[in-house]
N, C-alpha and C positions, 0 to 999 in steps of 0.2 A: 504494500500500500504506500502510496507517495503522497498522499495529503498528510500537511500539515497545518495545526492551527499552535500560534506560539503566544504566552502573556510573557513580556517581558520586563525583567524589575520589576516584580512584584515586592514591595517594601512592607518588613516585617523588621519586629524586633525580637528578638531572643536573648537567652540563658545559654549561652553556648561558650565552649573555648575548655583545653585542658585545664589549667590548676583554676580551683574553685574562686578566685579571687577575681579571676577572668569572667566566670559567674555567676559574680555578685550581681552586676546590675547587667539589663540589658543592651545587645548591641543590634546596629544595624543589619539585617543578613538581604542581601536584593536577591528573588529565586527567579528563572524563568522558566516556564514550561511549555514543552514541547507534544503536542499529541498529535498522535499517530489515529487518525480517523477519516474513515473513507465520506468526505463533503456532497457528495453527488447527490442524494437523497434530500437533504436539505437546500440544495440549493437547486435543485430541479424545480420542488414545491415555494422556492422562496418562503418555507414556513420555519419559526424556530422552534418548534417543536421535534423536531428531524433533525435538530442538531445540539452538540455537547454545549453544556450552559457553561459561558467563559465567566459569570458572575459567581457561578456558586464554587468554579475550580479555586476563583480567587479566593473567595470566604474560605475555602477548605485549608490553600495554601496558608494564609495569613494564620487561621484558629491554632491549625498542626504544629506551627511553628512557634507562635506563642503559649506554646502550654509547656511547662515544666519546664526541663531544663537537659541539657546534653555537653556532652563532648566534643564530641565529633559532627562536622558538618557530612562527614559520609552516610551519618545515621539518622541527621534530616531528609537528604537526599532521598534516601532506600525509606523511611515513612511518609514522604509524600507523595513516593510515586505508588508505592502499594493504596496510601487511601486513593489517591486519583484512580487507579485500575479499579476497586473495590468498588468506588460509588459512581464511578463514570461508564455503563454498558457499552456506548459507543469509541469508547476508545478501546484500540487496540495494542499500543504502545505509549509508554510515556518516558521522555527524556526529562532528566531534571538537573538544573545547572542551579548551587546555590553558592553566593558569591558573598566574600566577607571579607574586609580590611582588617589585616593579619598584625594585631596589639603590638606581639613580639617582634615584627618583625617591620622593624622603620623603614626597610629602603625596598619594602614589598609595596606594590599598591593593594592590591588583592589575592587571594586564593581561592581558585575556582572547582570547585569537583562538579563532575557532569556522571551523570549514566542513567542508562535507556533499558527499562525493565520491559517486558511485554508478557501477557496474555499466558 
C-alpha cells in the first residue's frame, strides 16, 4: 500500500529522559505520524466517514504521551504506534518518529527515533 496520511509535530509534553531528575518536570517531545492506509474509499465518496480520523490520532498521540512517565523515547514510539494500530481499523501501518532536544547533550539539536510497526 502507498498511501500515506502524515501529522506532523505533533506537540506534546512528557516525563521522559534517563536519570529521574530528567523526569522531574516535563519536556517538549514533537511526534509525527505516518499511516499507512489505503485513501481510495474515502476519497472516491468525498465522505469522512471512509476515512482515518486525523483529530482523534492526535488526541490519542498527545493523551499517550502525556500520561506517566518513561525513559526511553523508543518506548513512546513502540506505544503509540501499537494504540494507533489498536484503535485505528483502517490503518495498516504506522511509522512513528518522536523527536526530543537531547538535555545532555548541548551540541545535539535533536534525537530522532523513527519505526514503522504494521498489522
Amino acid at each position: 500500500m502507498a498511501d500515506m496520511i502524515w501529522l506532523h509535530g505533533v506537540a506534546c509534553r512528557s516525563r521522559i529522559g534517563v536519570p529521574s531528575a530528567e523526569r522531574a518536570r516535563r519536556q517538549k517531545l514533537l511526534v509525527d505520524a505516518g499511516l499507512e492506509v489505503d485513501v481510495r474509499p474515502a476519497s472516491a465518496r468525498d465522505d469522512f466517514r471512509w476515512a482515518v480520523d486525523y483529530w482523534a490520532v492526535e488526541k490519542l498521540i498527545r493523551a499517550e504521551s502525556e500520561v506517566g512517565e518513561r525513559r526511553l523515547i523508543e518506548t513512546l514510539a513502540e506505544r503509540l504506534a501499537a494504540a494507533i494500530l489498536r484503535t485505528q481499523p483502517l490503518v495498516a501501518a504506522a511509522t512513528i518518529r518522536v523527536r526530543k532536544t537531547p538535555a545532555a547533550m548541548a551540541k545535539t539539536r535533536e534525537v530522532v527515533v523513527e519505526i514503522r510497526r504494521t498489522r
